[in-house]
C-alpha positions in Angstrom: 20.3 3.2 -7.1 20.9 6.9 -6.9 19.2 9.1 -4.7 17.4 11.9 -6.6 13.7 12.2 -8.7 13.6 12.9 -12.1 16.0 15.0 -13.4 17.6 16.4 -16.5 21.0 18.0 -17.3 22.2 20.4 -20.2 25.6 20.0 -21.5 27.7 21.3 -24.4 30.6 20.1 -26.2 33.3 22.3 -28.2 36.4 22.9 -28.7 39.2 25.6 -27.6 42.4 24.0 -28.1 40.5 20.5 -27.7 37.5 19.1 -26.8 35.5 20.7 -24.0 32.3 19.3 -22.1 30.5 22.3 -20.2 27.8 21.5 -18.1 24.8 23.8 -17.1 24.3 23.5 -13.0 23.3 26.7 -11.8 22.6 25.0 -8.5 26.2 23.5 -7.8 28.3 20.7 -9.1 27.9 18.6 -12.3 25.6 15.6 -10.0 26.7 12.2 -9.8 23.6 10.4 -11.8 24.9 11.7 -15.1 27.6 9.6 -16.9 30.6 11.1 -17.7 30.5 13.5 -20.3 33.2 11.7 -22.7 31.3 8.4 -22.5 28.7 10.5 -25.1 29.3 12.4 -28.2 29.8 12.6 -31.8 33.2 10.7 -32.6 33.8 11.3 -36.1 31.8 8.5 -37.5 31.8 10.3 -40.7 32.2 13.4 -42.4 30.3 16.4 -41.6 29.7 19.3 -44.4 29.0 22.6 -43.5 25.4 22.4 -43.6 24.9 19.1 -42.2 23.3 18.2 -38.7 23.9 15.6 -36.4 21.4 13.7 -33.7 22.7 11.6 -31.6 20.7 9.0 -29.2 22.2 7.2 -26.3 20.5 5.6 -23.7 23.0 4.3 -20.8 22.9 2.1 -17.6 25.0 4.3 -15.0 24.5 3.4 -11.1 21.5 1.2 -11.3 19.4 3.5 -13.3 18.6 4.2 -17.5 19.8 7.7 -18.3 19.5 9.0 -21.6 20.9 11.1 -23.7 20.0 13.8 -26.7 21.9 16.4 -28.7 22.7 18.5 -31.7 25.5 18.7 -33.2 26.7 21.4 -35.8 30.4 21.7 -37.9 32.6 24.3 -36.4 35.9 25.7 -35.6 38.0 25.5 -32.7 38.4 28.4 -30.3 42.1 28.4 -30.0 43.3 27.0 -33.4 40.7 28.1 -35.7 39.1 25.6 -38.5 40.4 22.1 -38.1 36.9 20.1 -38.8 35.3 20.4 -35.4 32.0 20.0 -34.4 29.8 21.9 -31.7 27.0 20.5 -30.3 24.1 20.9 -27.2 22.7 18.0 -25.3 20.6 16.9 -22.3 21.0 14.5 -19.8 17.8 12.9 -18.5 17.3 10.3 -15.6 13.9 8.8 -14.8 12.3 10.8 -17.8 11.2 9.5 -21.1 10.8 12.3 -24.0 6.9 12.7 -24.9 7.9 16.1 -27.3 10.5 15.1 -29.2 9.9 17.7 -31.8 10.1 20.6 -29.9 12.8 19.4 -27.3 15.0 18.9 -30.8 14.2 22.5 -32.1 15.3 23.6 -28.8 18.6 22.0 -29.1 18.9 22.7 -32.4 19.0 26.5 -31.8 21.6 26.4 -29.2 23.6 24.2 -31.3 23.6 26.8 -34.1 24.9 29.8 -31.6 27.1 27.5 -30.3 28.7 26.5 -33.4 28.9 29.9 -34.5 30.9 31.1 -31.5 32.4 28.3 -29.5 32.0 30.1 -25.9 29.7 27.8 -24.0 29.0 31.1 -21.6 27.2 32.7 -24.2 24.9 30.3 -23.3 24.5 30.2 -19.7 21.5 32.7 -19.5 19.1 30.8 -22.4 20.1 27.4 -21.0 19.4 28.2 -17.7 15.4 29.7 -18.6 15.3 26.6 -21.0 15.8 24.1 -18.2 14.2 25.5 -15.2 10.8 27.2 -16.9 8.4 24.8 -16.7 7.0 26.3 -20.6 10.4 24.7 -21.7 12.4 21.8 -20.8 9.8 20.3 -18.4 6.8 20.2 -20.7 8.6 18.1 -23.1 9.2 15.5 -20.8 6.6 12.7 -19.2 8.5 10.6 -15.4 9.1 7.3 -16.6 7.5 6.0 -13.3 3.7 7.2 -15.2 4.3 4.9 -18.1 3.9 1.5 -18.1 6.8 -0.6 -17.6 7.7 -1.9 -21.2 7.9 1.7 -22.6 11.5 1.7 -22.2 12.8 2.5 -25.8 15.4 1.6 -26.8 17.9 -1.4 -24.9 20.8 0.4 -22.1 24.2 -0.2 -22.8 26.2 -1.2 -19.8 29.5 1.1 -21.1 30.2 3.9 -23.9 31.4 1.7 -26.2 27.8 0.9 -27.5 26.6 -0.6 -30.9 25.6 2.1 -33.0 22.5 2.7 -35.3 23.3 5.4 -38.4 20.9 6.9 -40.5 20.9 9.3 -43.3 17.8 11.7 -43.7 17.8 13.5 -47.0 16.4 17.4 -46.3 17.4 20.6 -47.5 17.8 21.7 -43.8 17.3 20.5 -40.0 13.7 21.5 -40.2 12.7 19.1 -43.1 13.7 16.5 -41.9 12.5 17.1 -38.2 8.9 15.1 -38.4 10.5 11.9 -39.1 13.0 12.5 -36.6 11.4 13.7 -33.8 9.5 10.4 -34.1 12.2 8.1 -34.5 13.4 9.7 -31.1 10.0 9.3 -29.4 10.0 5.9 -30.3 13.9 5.3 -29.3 12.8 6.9 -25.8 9.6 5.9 -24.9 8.9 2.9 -26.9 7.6 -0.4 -26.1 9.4 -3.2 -29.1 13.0 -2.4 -29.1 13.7 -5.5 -31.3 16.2 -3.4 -34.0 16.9 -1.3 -32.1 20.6 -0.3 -30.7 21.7 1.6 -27.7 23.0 4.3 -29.6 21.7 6.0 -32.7 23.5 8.7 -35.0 21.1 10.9 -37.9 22.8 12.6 -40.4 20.6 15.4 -41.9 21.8 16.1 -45.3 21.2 17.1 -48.9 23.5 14.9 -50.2 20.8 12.2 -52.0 23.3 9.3 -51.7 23.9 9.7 -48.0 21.7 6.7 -47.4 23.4 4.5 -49.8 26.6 4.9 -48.3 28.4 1.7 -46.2 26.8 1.4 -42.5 23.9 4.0 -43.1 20.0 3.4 -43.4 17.7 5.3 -44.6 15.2 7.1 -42.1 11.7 5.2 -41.6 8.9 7.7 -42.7 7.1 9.3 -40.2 3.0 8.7 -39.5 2.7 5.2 -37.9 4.1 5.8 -34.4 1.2 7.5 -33.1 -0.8 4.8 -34.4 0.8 2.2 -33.0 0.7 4.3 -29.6 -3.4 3.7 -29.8 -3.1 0.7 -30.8 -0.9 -0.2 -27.7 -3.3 2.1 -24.7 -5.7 -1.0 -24.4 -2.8 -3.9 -24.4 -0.7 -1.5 -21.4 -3.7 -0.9 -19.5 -4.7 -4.2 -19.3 -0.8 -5.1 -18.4 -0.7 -2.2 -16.0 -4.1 -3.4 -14.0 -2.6 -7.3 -13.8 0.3 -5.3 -12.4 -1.8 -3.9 -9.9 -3.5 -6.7 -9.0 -0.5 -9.1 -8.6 0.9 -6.0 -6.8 -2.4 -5.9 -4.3 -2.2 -9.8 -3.7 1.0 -9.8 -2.6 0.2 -6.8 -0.2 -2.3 -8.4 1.7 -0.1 -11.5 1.5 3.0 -9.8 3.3 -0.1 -8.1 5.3 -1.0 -11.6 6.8 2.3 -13.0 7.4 3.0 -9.6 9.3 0.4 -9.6 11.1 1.3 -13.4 11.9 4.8 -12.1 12.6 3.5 -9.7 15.3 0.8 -11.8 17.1 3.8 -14.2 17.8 6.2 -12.2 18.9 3.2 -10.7 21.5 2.7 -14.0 22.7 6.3 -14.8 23.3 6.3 -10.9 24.9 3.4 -11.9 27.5 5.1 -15.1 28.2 8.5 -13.7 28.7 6.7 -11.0 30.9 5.0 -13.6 33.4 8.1 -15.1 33.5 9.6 -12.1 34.4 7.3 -11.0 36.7 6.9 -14.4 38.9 10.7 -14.1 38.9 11.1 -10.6 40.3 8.4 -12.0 42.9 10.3 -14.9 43.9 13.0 -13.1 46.3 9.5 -11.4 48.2 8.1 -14.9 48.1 11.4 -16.6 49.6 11.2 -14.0 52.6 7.4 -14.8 53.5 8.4 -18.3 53.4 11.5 -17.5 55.6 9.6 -15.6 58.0 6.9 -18.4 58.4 9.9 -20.8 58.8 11.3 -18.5 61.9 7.5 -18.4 63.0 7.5 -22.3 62.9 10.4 -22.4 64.6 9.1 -20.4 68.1 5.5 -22.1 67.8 7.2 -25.3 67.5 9.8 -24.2 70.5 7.0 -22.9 72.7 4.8 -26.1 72.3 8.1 -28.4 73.2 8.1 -26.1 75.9 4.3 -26.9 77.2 4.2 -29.9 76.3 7.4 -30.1 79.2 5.2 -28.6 81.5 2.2 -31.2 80.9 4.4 -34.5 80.6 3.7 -35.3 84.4 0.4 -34.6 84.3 0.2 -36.9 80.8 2.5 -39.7 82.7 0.4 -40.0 85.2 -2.9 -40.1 83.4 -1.7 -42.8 80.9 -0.3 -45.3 84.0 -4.0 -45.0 85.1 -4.7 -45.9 82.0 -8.4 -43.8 82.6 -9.2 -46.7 84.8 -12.3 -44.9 86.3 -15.1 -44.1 84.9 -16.3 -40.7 83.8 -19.8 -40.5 84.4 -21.3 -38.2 81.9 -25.5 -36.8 82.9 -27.2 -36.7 80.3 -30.9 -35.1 80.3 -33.8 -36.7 78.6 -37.5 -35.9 78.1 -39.8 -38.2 78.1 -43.8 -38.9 77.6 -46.2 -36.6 77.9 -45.5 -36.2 81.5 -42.5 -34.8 80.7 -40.9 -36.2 83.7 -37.1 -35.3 84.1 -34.9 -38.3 84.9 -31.0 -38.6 84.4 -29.3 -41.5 83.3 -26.0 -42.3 83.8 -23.4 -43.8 81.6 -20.4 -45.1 81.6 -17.1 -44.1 79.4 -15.3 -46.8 77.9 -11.7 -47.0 78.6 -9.4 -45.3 76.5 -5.7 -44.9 76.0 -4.4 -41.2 76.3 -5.3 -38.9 73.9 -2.4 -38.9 71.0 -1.8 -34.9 71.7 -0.8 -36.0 75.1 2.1 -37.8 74.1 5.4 -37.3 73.6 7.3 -40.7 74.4 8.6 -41.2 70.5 5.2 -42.9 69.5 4.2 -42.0 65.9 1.5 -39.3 65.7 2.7 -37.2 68.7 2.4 -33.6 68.7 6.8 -33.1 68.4 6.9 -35.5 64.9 4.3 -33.5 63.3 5.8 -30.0 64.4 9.0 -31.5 63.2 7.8 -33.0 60.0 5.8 -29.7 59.2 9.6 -27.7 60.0 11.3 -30.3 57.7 8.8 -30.2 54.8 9.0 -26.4 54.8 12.7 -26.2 55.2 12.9 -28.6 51.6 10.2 -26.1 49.6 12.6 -23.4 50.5 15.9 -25.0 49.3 14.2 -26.0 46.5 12.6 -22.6 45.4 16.2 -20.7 46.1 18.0 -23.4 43.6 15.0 -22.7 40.9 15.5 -18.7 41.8 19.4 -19.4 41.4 19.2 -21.0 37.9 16.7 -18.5 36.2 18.8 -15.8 37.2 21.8 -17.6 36.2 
């Protein structure tokens, strides 16, 4: 699909020493939306008398889009070689436009197509052509964007190449300006119309005063002019309601790519957060690792300090377990009593009891050196563990 808005381009075809196509681009080259200028044009189809006038119609499918095409053409000469039955004609391109003022978009052409085909030097008519196209009283007026109409009021069918099936009709007039009604709105309806069945991609209209024009082989006569505005009221109610279903199909499936985007975008914040957390508790895990290396070394000297005073007190716990706490350890213990409140002591006797189990260090389960050294051990296994789960996430 070409990049560029509506837009519209004025071309000419004559002939000096052979067909010439001169386009009107005051602002640079000829642009690359338009067709080529040979794929269009009058091609002889039949003969043209002096006071005959030529329409053609094209409507083409170049580079994605519908461009169309309209001109005049008028019998001339050739520049270089004088009368040899040439023609000399004016046309416009137009790309996302539909005609609205076919009548006065046709007199416009018309008249360049008579100064043209008096004097075949395209350069006479640089200065009208370029006023014509770029005042909006002109060229712009007569056209309505394509984009503003509903979609079915696309004329007439696209041909995919130049070599298009042709349309002729003969409209019997003393002159270009009699015939011009019907004309301008079999173009409308070519342009802008909305029931193309009949119709052909390409149309030619011969304006002549010969009365047996439309009798001759591949010619039709010209359909009278008054029932295309008609059928245009007709048709308002019929587009409008088309246009709103358009809208409304249009709005559902808004809010339906709506939903699934928003959708779209609360799962991909959820697998953010997680991703995050998981980030985080793994650019934590190397501080983590060192506290629980440091509480290791800290272990490791408690535990080594307590072997060492638990060396110091192993006489002292020898010799208190071969006793066995043989003696008694009398124990006062104060009660009051009556209302005298006399004060008397009674004494009581321990029973005897093995050494307590923080005193021992002989190998026995539950001494003070196999829980240090289990505690060391258990620690030592979270660590190993936590570095191999650090290892593979990074990994």
């Amino acid at each position: 699909m070409p990049e560029h808005s509506a837009a519209s381009l004025v071309e000419a075809h004559s002939y000096a020493g052979g067909l010439r196509h001169t386009p009107f681009c005051p602002d640079g080259p000829r642009p690359d939306w338009a067709p080529p200028a040979d794929s269009v044009g009058w091609r002889d189809e039949f003969e043209l008398e002096a006071a005959d006038t030529v329409i053609e119609f094209s409507q083409r499918q170049h580079d994605g889009d519908v461009v169309t095409w309209l001109a005049v053409y008028k019998r001339s000469v050739d520049a270089r070689f004088g009368d040899r039955n040439n023609h000399a004609g004016v046309g416009v391109w137009l790309s996302r436009n539909r005609i609205a003022d076919a009548r006065a978009l046709l007199l416009s052409l018309d008249g360049f197509a008579v100064t043209l085909a008096a004097n075949p030097d395209p350069s006479l008519l640089t200065e009208k052509i370029a006023d014509f196209a770029s005042n909006r009283r002109f060229l712009q007026s007569y056209l309505v964007p394509a984009d503003s109409l509903p979609p079915d009021w696309g004329g007439a069918p696209p041909s995919s190449s130049a070599l298009a099936d042709t349309s002729l009709f003969a409209a019997v007039a003393p002159n270009f300006n009699a015939a011009l009604v019907p004309i301008a709105e079999a173009v409308t309806r070519w342009s802008l119309g909305w029931d193309n069945s009949g119709m052909t991609p390409r149309a030619l209209v011969r304006v002549t005063n010969d009365p047996v024009a439309p009798s001759r082989p591949g010619f039709t006569e010209l359909p009278p002019s008054g029932t295309f505005l008609a059928d245009v009221i007709d048709r308002i109610p019929q587009s409008f309601a088309s246009a709103r279903e358009a809208v409304r199909v249009a709005e559902a499936k808004r809010v339906e790519d709506i939903s699934r985007l928003e959708s779209e975008v609360q799962s991909l914040k959820e697998k953010w957060d997680q991703e995050r957390r998981e980030s985080e508790l793994l650019d934590g895990l190397p501080a983590t690792m060192g506290g629980i290396a440091k509480r290791l070394n800290n272990l490791s000297r408690q535990y080594s300090d307590l072997r060492a005073q638990i060396s110091k007190l192993s006489p002292q716990a020898h010799s208190d377990r071969s006793a066995g706490f043989e003696r008694a350890q009398p124990i006062s213990q104060v009660h009051f009593g009556g209302n005298d409140r006399d004060y008397y002591s009674k004494t009581t006797q321990r029973p005897r009891s093995r050494a307590p189990s923080y005193y021992r260090d002989d190998g026995e389960a539950g001494g003070m050196g196999d829980y240090v050294g289990w505690t060391v051990f258990g620690a030592a296994i979270l660590a190993v563990v936590g570095i191999i789960i650090y290892t593979l996430y990074r990994g």
